[in-house]
N, CA, C and O atoms as a DFTB+ gen file, in Angstrom:
576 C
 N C O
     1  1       4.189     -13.681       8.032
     2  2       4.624     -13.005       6.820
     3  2       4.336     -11.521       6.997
     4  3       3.188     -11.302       7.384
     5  1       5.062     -10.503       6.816
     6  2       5.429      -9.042       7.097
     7  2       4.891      -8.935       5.469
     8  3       4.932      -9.718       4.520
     9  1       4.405      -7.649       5.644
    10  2       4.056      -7.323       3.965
    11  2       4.872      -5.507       3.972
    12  3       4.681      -4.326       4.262
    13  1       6.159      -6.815       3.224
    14  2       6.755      -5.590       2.605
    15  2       6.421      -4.029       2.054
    16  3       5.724      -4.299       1.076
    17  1       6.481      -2.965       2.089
    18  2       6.457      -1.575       2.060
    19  2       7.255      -0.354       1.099
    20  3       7.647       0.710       1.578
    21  1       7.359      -0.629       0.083
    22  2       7.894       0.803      -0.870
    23  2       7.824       1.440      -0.635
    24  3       7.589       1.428       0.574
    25  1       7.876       2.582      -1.129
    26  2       7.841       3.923      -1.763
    27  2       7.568       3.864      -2.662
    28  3       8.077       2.984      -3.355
    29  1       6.425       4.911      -3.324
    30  2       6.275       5.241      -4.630
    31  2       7.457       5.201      -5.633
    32  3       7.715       4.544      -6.641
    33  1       8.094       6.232      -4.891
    34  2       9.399       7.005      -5.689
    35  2      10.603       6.121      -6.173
    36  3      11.162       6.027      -7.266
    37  1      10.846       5.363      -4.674
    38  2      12.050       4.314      -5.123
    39  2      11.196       2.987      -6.137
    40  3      12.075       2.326      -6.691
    41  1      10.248       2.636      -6.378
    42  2       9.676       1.761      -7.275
    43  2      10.173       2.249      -8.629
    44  3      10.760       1.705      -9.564
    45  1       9.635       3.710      -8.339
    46  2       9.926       4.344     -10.146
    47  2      11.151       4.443     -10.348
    48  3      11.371       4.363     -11.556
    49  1      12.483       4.642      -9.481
    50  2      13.787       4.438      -9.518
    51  2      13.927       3.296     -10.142
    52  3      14.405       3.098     -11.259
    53  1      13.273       2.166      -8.995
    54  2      13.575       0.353      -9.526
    55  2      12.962       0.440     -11.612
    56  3      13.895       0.036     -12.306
    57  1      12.250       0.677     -12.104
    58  2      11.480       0.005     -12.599
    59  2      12.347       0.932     -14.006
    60  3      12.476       0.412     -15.114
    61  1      12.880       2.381     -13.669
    62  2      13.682       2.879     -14.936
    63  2      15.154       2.004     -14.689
    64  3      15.731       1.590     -15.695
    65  1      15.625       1.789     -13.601
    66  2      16.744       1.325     -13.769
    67  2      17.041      -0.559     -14.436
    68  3      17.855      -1.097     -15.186
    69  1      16.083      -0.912     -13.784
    70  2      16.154      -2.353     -14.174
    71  2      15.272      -2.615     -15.837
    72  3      15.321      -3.640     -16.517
    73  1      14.385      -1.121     -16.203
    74  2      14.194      -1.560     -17.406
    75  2      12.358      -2.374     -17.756
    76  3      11.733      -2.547     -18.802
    77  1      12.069      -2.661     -16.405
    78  2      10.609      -3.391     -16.084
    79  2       9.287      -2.893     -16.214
    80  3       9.112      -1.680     -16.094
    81  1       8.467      -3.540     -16.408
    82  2       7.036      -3.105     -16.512
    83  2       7.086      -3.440     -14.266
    84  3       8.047      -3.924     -13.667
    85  1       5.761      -2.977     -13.624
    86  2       5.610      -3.053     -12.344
    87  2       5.414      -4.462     -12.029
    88  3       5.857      -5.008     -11.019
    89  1       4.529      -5.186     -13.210
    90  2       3.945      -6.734     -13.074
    91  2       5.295      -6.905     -13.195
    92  3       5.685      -7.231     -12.074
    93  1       6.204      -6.861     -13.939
    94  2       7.504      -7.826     -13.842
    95  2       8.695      -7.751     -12.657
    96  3       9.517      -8.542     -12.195
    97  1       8.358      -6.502     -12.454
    98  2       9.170      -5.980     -11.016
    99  2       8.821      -6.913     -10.066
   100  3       9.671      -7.763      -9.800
   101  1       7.319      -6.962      -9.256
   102  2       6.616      -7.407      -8.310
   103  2       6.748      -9.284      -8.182
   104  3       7.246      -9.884      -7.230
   105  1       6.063      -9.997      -9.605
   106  2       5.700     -11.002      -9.572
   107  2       7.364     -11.467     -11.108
   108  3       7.607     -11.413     -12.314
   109  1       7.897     -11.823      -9.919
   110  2       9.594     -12.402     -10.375
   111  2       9.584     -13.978     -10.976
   112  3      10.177     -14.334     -11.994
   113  1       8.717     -14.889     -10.043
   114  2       8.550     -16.357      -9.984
   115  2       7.599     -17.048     -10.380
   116  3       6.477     -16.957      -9.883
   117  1       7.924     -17.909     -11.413
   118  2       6.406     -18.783     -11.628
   119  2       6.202     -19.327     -10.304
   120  3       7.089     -19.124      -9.476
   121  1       5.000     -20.100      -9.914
   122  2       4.440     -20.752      -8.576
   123  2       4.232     -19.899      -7.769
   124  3       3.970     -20.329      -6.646
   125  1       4.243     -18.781      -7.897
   126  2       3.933     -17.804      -6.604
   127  2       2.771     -16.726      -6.750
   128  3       2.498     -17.023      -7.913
   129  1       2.136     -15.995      -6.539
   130  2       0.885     -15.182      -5.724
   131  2       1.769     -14.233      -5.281
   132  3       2.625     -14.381      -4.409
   133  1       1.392     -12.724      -6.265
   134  2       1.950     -11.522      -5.527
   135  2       0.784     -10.583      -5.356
   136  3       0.027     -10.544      -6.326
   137  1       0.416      -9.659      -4.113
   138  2      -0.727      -8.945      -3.996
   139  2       0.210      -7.881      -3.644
   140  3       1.122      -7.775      -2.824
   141  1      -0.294      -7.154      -4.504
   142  2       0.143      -5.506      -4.136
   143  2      -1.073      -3.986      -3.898
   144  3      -1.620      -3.157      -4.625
   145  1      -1.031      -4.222      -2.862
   146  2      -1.258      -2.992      -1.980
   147  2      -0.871      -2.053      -2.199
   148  3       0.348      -1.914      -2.098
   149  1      -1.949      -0.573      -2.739
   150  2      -1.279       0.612      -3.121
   151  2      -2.020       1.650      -2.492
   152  3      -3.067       1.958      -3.061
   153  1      -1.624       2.469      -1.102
   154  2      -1.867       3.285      -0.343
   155  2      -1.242       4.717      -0.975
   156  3      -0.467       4.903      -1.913
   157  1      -1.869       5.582      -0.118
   158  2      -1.605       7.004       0.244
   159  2      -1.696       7.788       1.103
   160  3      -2.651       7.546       1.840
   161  1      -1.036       8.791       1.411
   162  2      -0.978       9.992       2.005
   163  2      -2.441       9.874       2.473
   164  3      -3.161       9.333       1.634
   165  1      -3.217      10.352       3.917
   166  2      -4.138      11.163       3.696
   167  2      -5.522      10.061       3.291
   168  3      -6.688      10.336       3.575
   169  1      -5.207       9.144       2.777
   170  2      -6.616       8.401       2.899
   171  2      -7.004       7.518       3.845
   172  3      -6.121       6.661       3.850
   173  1      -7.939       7.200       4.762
   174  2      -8.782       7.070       5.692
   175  2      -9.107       5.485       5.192
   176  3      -8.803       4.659       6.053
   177  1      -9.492       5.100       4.345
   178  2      -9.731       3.696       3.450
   179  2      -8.644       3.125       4.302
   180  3      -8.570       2.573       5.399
   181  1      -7.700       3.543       3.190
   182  2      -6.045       3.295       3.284
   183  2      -5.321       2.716       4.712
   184  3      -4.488       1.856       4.997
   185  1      -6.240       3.822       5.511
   186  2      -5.198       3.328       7.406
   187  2      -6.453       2.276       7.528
   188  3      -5.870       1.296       7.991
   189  1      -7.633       1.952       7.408
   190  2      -8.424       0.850       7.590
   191  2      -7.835      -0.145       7.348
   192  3      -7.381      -0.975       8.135
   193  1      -7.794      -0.111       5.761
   194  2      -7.268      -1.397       4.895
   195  2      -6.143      -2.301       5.789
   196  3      -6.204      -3.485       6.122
   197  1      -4.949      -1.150       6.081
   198  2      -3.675      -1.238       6.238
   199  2      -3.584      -2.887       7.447
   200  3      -2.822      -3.837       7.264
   201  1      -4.585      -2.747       8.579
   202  2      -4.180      -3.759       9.469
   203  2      -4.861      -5.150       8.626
   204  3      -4.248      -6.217       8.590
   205  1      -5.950      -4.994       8.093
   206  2      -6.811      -6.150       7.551
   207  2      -5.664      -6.465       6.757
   208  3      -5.325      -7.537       7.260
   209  1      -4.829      -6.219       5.821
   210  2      -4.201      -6.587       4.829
   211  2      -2.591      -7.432       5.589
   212  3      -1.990      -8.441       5.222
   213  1      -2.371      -6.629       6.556
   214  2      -1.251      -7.381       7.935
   215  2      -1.797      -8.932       8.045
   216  3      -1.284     -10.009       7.742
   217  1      -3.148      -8.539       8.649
   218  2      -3.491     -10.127       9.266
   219  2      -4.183     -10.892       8.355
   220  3      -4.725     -11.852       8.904
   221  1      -4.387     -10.820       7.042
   222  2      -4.397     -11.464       6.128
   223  2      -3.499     -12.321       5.028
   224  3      -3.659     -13.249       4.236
   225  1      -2.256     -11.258       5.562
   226  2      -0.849     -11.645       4.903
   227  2      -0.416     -12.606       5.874
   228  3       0.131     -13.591       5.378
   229  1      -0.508     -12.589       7.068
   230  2      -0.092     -13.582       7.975
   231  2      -0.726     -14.866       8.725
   232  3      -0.244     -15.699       9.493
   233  1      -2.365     -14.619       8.025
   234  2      -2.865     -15.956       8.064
   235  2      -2.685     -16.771       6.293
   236  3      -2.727     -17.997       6.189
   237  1      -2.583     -16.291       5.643
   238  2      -2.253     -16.843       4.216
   239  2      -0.720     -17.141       4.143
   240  3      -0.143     -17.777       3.261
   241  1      -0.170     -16.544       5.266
   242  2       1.723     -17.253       5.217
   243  2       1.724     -18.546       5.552
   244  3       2.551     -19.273       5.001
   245  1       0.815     -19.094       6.506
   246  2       0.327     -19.823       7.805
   247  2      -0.109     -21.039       6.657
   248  3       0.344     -22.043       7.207
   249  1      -0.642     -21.431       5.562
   250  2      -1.656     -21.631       4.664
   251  2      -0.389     -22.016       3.659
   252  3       0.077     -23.156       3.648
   253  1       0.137     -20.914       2.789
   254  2       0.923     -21.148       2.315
   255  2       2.137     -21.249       2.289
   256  3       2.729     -22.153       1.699
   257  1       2.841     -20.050       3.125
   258  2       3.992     -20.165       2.837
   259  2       4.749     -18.809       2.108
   260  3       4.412     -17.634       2.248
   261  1       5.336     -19.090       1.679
   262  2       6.382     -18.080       0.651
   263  2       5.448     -18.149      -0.788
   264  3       5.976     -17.345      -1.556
   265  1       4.238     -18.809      -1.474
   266  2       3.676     -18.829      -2.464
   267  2       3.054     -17.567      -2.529
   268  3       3.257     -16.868      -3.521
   269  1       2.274     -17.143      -1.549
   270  2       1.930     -16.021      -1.782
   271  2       2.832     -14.516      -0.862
   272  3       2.898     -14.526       0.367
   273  1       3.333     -13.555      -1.549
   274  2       3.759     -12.517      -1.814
   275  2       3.026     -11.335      -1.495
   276  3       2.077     -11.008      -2.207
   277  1       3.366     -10.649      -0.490
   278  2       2.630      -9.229      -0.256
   279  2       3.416      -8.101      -0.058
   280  3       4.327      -8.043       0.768
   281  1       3.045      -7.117      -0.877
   282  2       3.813      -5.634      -1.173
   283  2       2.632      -4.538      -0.961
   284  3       1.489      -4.468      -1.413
   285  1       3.351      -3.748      -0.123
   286  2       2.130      -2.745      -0.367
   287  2       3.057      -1.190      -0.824
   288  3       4.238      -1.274      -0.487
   289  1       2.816      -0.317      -1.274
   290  2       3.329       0.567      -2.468
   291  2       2.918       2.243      -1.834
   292  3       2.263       2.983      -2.568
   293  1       3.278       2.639      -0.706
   294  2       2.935       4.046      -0.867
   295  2       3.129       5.072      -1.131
   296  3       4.254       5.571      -1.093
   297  1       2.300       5.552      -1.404
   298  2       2.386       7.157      -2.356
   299  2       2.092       8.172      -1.369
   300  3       1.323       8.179      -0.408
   301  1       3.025       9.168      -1.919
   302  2       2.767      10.723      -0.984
   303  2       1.596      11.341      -1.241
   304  3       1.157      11.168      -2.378
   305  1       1.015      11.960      -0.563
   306  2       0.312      13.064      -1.021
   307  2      -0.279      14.397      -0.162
   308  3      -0.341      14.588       1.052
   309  1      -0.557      14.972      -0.948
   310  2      -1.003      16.380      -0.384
   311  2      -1.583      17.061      -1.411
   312  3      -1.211      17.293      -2.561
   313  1      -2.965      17.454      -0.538
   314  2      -3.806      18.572      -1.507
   315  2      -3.184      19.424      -2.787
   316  3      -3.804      19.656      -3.825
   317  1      -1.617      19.906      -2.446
   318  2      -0.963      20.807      -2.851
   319  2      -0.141      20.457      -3.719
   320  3       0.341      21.220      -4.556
   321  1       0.183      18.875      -3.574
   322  2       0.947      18.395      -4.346
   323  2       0.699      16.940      -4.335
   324  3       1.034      16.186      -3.422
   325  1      -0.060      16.522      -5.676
   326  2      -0.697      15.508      -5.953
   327  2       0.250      14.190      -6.777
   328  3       0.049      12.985      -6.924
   329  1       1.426      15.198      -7.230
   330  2       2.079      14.519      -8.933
   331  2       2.491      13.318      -8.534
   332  3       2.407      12.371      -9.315
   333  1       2.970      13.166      -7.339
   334  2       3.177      11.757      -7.097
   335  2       2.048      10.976      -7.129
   336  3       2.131       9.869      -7.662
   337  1       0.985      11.356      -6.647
   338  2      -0.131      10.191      -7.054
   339  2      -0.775      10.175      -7.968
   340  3      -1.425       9.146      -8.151
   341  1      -0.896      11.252      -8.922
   342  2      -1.177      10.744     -10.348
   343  2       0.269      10.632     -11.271
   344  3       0.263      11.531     -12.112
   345  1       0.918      10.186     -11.314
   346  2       2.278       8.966     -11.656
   347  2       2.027       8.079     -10.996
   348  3       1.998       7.158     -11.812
   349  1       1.718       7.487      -9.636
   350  2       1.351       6.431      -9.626
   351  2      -0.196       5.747     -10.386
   352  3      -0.436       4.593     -10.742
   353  1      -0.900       6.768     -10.428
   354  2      -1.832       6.462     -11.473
   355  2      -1.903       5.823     -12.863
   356  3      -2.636       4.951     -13.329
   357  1      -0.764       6.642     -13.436
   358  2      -0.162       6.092     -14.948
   359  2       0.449       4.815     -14.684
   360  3      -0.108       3.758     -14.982
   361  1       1.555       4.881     -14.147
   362  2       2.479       3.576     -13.825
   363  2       1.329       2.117     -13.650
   364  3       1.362       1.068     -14.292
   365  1       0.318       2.550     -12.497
   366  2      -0.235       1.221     -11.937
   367  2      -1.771       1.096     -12.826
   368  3      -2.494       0.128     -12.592
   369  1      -2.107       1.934     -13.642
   370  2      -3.538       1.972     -14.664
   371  2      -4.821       2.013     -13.487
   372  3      -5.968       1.641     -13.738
   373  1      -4.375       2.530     -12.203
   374  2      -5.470       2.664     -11.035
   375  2      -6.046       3.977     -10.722
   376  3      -5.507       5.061     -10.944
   377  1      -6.950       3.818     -10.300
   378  2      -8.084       5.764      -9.970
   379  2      -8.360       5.791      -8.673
   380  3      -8.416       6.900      -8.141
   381  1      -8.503       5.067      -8.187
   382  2      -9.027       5.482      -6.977
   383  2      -7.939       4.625      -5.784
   384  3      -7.124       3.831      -6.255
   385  1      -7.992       4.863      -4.081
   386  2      -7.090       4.684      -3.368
   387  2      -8.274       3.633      -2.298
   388  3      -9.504       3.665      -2.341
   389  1      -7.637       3.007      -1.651
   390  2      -6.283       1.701      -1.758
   391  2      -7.147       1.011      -2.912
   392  3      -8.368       0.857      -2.884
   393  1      -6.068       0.537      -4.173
   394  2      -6.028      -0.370      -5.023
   395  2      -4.895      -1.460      -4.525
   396  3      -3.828      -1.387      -3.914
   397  1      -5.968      -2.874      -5.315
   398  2      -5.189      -3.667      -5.322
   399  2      -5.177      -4.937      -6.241
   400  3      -6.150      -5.414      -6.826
   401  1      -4.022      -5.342      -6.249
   402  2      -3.984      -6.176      -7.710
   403  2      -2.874      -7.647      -7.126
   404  3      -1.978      -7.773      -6.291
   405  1      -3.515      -8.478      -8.037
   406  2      -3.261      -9.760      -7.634
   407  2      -2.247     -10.583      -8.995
   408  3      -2.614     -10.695     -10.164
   409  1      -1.365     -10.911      -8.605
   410  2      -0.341     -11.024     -10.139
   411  2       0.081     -12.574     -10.076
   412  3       0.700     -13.018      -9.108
   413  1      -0.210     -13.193     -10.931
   414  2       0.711     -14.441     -11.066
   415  2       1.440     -14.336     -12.470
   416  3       1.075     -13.562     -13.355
   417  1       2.684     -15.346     -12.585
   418  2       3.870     -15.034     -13.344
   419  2       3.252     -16.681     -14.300
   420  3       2.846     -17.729     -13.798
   421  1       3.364     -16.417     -15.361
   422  2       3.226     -17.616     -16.291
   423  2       4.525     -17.849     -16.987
   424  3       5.420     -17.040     -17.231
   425  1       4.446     -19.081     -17.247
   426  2       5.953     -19.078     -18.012
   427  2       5.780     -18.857     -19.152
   428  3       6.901     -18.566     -19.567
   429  1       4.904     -18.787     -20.179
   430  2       5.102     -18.395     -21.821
   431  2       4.448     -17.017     -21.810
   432  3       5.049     -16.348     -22.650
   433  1       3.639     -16.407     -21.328
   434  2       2.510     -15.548     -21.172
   435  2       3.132     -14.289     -20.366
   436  3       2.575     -13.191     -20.386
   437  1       4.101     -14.488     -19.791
   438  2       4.677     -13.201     -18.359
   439  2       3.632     -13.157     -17.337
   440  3       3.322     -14.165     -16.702
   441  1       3.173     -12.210     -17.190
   442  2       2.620     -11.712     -15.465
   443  2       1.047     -11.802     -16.400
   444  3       0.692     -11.572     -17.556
   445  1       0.548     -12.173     -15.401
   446  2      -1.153     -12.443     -15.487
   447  2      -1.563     -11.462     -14.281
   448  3      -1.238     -11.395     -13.096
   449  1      -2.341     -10.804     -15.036
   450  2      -2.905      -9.502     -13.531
   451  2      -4.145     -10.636     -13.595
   452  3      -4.776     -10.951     -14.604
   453  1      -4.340     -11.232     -12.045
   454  2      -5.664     -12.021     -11.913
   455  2      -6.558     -11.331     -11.616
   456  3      -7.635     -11.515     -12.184
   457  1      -6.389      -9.992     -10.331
   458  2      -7.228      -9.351      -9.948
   459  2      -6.727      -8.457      -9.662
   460  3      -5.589      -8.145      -9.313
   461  1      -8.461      -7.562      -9.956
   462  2      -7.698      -5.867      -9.859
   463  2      -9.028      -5.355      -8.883
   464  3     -10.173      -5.784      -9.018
   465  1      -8.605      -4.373      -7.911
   466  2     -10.032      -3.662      -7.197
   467  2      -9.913      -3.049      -5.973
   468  3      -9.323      -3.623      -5.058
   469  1     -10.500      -1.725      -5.806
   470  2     -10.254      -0.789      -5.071
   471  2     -11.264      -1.001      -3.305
   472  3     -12.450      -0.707      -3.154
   473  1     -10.599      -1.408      -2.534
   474  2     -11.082      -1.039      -1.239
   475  2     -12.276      -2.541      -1.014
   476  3     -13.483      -2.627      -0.788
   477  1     -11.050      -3.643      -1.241
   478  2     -12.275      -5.186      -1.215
   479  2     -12.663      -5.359       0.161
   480  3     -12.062      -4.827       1.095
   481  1     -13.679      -6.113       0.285
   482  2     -13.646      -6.764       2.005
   483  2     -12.406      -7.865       1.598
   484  3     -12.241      -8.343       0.475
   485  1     -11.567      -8.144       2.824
   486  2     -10.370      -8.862       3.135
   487  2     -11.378     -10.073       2.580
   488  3     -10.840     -10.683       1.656
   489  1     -12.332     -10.429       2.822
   490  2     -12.929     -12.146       2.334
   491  2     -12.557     -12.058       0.392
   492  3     -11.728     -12.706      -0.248
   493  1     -13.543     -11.004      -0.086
   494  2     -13.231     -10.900      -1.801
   495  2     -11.923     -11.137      -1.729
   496  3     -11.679     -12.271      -2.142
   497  1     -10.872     -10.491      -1.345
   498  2      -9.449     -10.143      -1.596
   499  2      -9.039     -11.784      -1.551
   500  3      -8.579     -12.442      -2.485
   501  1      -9.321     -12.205      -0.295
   502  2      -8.524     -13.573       0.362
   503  2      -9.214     -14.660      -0.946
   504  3      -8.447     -15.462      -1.479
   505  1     -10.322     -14.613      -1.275
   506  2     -10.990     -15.575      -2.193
   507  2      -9.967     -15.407      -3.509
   508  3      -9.595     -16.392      -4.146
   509  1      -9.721     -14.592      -3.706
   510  2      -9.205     -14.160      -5.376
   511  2      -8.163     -14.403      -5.176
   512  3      -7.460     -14.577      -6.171
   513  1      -7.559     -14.534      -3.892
   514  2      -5.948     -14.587      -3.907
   515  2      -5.541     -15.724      -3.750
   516  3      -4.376     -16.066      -3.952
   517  1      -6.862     -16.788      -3.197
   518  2      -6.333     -18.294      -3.085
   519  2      -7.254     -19.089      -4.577
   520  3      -7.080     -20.286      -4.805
   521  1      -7.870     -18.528      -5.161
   522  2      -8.080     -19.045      -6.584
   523  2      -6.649     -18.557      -7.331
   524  3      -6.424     -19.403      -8.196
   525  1      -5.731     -17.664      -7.340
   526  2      -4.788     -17.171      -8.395
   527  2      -3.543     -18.730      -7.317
   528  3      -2.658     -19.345      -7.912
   529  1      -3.831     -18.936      -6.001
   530  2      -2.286     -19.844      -5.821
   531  2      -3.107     -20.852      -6.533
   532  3      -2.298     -21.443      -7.248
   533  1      -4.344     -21.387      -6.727
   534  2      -4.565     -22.983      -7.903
   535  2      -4.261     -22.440      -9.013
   536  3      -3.714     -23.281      -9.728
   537  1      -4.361     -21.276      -9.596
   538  2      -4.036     -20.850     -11.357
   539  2      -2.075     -20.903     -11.481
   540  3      -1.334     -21.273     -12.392
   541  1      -1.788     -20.323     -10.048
   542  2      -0.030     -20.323      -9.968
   543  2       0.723     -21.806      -9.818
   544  3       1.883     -21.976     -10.190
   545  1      -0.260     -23.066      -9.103
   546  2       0.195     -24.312      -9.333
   547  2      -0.177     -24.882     -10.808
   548  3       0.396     -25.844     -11.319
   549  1      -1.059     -24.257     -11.318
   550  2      -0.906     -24.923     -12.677
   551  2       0.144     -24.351     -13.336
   552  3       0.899     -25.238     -13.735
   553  1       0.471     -23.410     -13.585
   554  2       1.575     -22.676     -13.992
   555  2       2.752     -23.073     -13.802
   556  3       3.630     -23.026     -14.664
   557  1       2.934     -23.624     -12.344
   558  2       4.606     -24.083     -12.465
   559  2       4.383     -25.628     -12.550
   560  3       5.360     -26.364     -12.409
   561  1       2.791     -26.301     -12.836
   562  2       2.857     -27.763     -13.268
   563  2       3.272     -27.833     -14.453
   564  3       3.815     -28.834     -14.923
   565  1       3.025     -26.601     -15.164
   566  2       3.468     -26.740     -17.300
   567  2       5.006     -26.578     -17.070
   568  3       5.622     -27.459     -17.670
   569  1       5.635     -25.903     -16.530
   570  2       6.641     -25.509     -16.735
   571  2       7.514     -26.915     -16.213
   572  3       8.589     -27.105     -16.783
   573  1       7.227     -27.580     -15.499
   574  2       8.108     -28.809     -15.658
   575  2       8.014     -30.038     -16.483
   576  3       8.893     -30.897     -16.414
């Protein structure tokens, strides 16, 4: 499993044109686990994070499958010119860099943010992300 890659900019395109909050953009499907990864310009965290979050997406494909969902979201930046990353600030309700947030889709309820948190060890991340696929099979058990 490849973990898909945005742009800041074209997200905020997607999200005025289609009308969406980001949770509804991201996490589309009941039964599924979306983790979104939100990098930048210039942070050092960020190029760490970046491979742990590869080979985590691709031992959890291995595991699951297509249930769980990985996006990662980057933002420009420069000393000189920040505005893109504080708009992504507003948009995603995050402060500090790499954030990341863990979304499952409910069917009466919409998007459930399960987890939210800046710069996890890949174990926290991987734990929270395979407790939200048992909260995402109950979810598409109501719905049938």
């Amino acid at each position: 499993m490849s973990v898909e890659t945005i742009e800041f900019v074209d997200l905020e395109k997607a999200l005025s044109r289609k009308n969406v909050s980001f949770r509804d953009y991201f996490a589309s499907e009941v039964g599924k686990v979306y983790v979104v990864c939100i990098s930048r310009d210039g942070c050092p965290v960020c190029v760490k994070q970046k491979p742990k979050v590869d080979r985590l997406a691709k031992g959890l494909a291995g595991k699951y499958g297509g249930k769980v969902v990985f996006a990662r979201v980057h933002v420009k930046y420069a000393p000189e010119r920040n505005e893109e990353s504080l708009r992504s600030k507003d948009v995603f309700g995050h402060y500090f860099y790499p954030a990341n947030l863990v979304l499952v889709r409910s069917r009466d309820r919409g998007v459930v943010e399960f987890y939210r948190v800046s710069s996890p060890r890949m174990s926290e991340l991987e734990r929270n992300i395979r407790s939200a696929v048992e909260v995402a099979k109950m979810f598409e058990e109501e719905s049938h």
